[in-house]
C-alpha positions in Angstrom: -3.9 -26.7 0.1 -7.5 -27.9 1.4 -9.5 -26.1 -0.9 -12.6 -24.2 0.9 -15.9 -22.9 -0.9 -16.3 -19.7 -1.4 -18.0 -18.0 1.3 -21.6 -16.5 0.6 -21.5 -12.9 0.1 -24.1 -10.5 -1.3 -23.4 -9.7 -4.8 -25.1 -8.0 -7.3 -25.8 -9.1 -10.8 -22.4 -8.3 -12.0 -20.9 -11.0 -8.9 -19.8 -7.5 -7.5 -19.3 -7.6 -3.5 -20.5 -4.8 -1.7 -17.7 -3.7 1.1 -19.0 -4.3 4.2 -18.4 -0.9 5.8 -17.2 0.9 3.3 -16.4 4.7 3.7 -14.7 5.3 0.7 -15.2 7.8 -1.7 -14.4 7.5 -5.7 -11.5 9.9 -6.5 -13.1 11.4 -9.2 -15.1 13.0 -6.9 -12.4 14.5 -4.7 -14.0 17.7 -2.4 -12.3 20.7 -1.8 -11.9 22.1 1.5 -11.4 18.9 3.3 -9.0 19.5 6.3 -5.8 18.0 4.9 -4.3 17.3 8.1 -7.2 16.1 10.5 -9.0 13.6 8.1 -8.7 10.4 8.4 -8.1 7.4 5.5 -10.9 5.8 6.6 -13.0 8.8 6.5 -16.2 9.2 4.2 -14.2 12.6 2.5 -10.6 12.7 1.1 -8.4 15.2 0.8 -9.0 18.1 -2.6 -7.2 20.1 -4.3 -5.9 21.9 -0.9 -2.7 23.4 -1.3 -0.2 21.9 1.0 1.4 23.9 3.9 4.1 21.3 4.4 5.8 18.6 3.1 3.9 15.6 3.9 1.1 17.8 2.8 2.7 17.8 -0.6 3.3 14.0 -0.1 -0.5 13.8 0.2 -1.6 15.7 -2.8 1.2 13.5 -5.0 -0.7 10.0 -2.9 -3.9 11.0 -4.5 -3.0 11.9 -7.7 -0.8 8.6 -8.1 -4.2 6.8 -6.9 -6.2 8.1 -9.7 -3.6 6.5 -12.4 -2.7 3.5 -10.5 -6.8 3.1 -10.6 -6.9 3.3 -14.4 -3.7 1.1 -14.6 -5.7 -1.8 -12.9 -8.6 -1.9 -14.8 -8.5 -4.5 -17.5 -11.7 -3.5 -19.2 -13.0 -0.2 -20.7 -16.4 -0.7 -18.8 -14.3 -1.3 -15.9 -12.4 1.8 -16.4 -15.5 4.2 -16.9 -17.5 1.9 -13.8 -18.2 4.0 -10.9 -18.1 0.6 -8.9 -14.7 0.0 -9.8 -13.5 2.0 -6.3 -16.7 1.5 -4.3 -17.3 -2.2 -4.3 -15.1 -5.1 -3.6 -14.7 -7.8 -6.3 -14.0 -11.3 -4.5 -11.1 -13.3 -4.0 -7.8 -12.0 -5.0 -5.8 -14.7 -6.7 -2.0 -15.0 -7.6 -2.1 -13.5 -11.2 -4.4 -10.3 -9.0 -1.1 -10.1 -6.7 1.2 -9.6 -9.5 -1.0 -7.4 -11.7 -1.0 -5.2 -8.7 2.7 -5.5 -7.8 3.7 -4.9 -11.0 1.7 -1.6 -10.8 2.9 -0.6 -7.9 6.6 -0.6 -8.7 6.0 1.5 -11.4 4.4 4.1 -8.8 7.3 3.2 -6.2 10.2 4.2 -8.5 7.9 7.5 -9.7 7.3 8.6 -5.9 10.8 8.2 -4.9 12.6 9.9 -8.2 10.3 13.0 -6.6 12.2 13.0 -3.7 14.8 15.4 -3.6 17.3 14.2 -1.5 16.7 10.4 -3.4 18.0 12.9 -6.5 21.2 13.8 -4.6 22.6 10.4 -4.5 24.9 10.3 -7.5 25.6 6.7 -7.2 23.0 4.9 -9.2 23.8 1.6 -7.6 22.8 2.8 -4.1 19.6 4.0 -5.6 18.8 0.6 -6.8 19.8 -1.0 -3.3 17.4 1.7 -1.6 14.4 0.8 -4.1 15.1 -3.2 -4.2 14.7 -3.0 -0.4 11.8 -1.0 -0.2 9.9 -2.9 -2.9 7.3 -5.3 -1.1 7.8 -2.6 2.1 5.7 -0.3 -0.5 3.4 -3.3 -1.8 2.9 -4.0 2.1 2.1 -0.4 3.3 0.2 0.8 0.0 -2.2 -2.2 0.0 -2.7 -1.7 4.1 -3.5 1.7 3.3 -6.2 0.7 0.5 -7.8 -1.6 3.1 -8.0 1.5 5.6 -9.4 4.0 3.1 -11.8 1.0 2.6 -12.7 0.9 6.3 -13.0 -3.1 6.4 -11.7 -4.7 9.0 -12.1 -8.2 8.5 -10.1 -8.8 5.3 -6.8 -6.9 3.1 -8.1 -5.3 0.2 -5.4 -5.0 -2.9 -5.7 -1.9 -4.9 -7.4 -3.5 -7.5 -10.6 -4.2 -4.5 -9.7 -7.8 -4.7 -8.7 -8.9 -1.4 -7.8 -12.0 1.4 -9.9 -12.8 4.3 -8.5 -15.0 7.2 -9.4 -18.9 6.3 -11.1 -18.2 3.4 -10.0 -19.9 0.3 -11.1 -19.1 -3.4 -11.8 -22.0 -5.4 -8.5 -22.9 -7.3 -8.6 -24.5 -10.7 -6.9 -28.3 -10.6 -5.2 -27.2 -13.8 -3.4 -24.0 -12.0 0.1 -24.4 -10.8 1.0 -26.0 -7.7 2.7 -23.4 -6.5 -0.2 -21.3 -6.9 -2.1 -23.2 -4.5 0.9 -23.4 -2.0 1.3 -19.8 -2.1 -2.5 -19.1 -1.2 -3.0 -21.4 1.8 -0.6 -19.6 4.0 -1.1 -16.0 2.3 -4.8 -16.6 3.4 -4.4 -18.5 6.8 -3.4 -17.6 10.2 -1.0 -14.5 9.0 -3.8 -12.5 7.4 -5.3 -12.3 10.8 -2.1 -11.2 12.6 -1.7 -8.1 9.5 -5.7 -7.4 10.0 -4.9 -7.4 14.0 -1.4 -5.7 14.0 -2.2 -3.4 11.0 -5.4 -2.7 9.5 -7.3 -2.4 13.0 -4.8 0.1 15.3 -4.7 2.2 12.1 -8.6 2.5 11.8 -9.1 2.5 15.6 -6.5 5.4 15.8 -8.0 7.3 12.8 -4.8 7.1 11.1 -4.2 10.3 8.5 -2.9 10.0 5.1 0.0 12.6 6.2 0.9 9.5 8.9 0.8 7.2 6.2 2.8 9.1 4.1 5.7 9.8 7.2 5.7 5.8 7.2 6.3 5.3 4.0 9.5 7.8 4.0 10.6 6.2 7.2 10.7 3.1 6.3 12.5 3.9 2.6 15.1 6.1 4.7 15.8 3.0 7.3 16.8 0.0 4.8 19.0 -1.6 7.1 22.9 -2.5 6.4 22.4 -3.1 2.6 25.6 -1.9 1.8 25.4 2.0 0.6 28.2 4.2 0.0 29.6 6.4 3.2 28.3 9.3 0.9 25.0 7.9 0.3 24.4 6.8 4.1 24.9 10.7 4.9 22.1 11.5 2.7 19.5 8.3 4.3 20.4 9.5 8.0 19.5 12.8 7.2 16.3 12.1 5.6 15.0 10.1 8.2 16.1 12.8 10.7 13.8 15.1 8.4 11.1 12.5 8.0 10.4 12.2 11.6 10.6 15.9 12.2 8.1 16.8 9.0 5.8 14.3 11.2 5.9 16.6 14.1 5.3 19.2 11.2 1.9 17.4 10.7 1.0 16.9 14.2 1.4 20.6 14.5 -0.7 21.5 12.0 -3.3 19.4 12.7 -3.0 20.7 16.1 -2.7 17.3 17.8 -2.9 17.3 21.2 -0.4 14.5 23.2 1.9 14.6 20.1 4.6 12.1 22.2 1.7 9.5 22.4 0.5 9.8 18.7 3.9 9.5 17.3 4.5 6.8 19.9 0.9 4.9 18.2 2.5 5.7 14.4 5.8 4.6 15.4 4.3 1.0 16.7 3.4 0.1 13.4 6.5 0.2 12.2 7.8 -3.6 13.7 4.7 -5.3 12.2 5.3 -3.8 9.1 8.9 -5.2 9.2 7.9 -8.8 10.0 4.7 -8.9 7.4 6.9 -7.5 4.4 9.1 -10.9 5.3 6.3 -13.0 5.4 5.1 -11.7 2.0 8.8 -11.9 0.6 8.6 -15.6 1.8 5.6 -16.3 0.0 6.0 -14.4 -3.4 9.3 -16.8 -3.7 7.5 -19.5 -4.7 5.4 -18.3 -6.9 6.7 -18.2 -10.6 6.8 -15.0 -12.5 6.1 -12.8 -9.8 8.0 -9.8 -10.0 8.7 -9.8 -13.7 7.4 -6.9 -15.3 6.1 -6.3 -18.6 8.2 -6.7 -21.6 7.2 -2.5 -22.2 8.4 -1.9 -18.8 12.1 -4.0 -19.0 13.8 -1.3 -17.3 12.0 -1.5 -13.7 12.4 -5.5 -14.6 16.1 -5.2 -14.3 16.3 -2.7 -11.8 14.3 -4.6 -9.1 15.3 -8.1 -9.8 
């Protein structure tokens, strides 16, 4: 890989970027009242302690709380932890030990948010359940790191959770004693594609105002559609029917928030859902080649052999 400077960005003494348009607000300062079904990720407010009137509601409230631990579970300082510019300001180019820190996080997360579901709980054979989470896996990574960037309101680069990020044909500066594949990994993950997720993701989600409650209906979508990965006639019941309940508890939302055109806005949500599809491949592609990526922590063994 050609490697590239780093492009100039305004820092401040700490070498902490300032996002370029950023709307977000720091969880720990989470407002109540906020309209939980009308604002948006991007927006300036997120959702408080409201007290869900449906489902995806529920799915919200469970989002945020998940954000504030998978916040604390990225920091790798003290100072960083108790830092109120840990979730305001960006921190430069993410690097390949910065996408499996965050990975590695977020399966943790994944398998949490999905042994919540109830009807995951009804299948009683455990193999299916591994099939269902092995195929969802860098779906999740995908969709949770899209949403990040959103709640961010950039659209010129993918923010990770941990505010490190990629920006089309930008390089960082990679170390000649770093492994190869390091360096083969990053010229692609930073080329061409991260345009086409910026331009097929990130920007129809902002310019559509995209809600966490729509977020959320993706997410269950997607995990309920896996594909032919070879489930149980019992267990295949159970995915048909949650999708069936996932796209009508999205109509719930668009209710609620009182959503006028509801044919047109589902039409929007459901758009996303082929990019999605060919971006998680592109990632699987590239997180291949990159040693050790995937492997969890020896504390964490059991998620290891689950999703290898």
């Amino acid at each position: 890989m050609t490697k590239s400077p780093i492009i100039a960005e305004a820092a401040n003494d700490n070498g902490v970027i300032g996002s370029p348009e950023s709307a977000f607000t720091p969880v720990s300062h989470l407002l109540s009242g906020i309209d939980l079904y009308t604002t948006p990720c991007s927006s300036s407010t997120v959702m408080g302690p409201t007290s869900p009137a449906c489902f995806l509601g529920s799915q919200v409230e469970i989002y945020h709380e998940q954000r504030k631990r998978r916040r604390v579970l990225l920091c790798r300082t003290l100072e960083e932890m108790l830092s109120p510019l840990t979730e305001t300001k960006l921190k430069g180019f993410a690097t390949v030990p910065d996408l499996i820190q965050v990975y590695n996080v977020q399966m943790g997360l994944m398998f949490e948010w999905a042994e919540k579901l109830e009807d995951f709980r009804s299948i009683t054979i455990a193999q299916d359940k591994v099939r269902l989470l092995k195929t969802f896996a860098m779906k999740y990574f995908l969709l949770d790191n899209i949403c990040h960037t959103v709640e961010m309101n950039v659209n010129d680069r993918i923010v990770f959770a941990n505010n490190t990020f990629i920006q089309p044909h930008c390089y960082p500066q990679i170390a000649d004693n770093e492994p190869i594949e390091w360096q083969q990994a990053l010229g692609p993950l930073y080329g061409e594609h991260c345009l086409r997720m910026i331009e097929e993701l990130v920007r129809p989600m902002l310019e559509m105002g995209i809600t966490y409650g729509e977020i959320l209906a993706l997410r269950l979508i997607i995990f309920w559609n896996p594909g032919s990965i070879g489930l149980s006639p019992e267990t295949i019941d159970i995915v048909q029917n949650a999708s069936e309940k996932a796209i009508k508890e999205l109509h719930n939302w668009f209710e609620a928030a009182k959503i006028d055109k509801v044919q047109s806005r589902l039409g929007n949500v459901l758009l996303l859902l082929s990019p999605i599809s060919n971006h998680t491949q592109f990632l699987i592609d590239i997180v291949s080649t990159i040693p050790g990526f995937g492997q969890m922590p020896e504390w964490d063994i059991f998620l290891a052999d689950l999703l290898r």
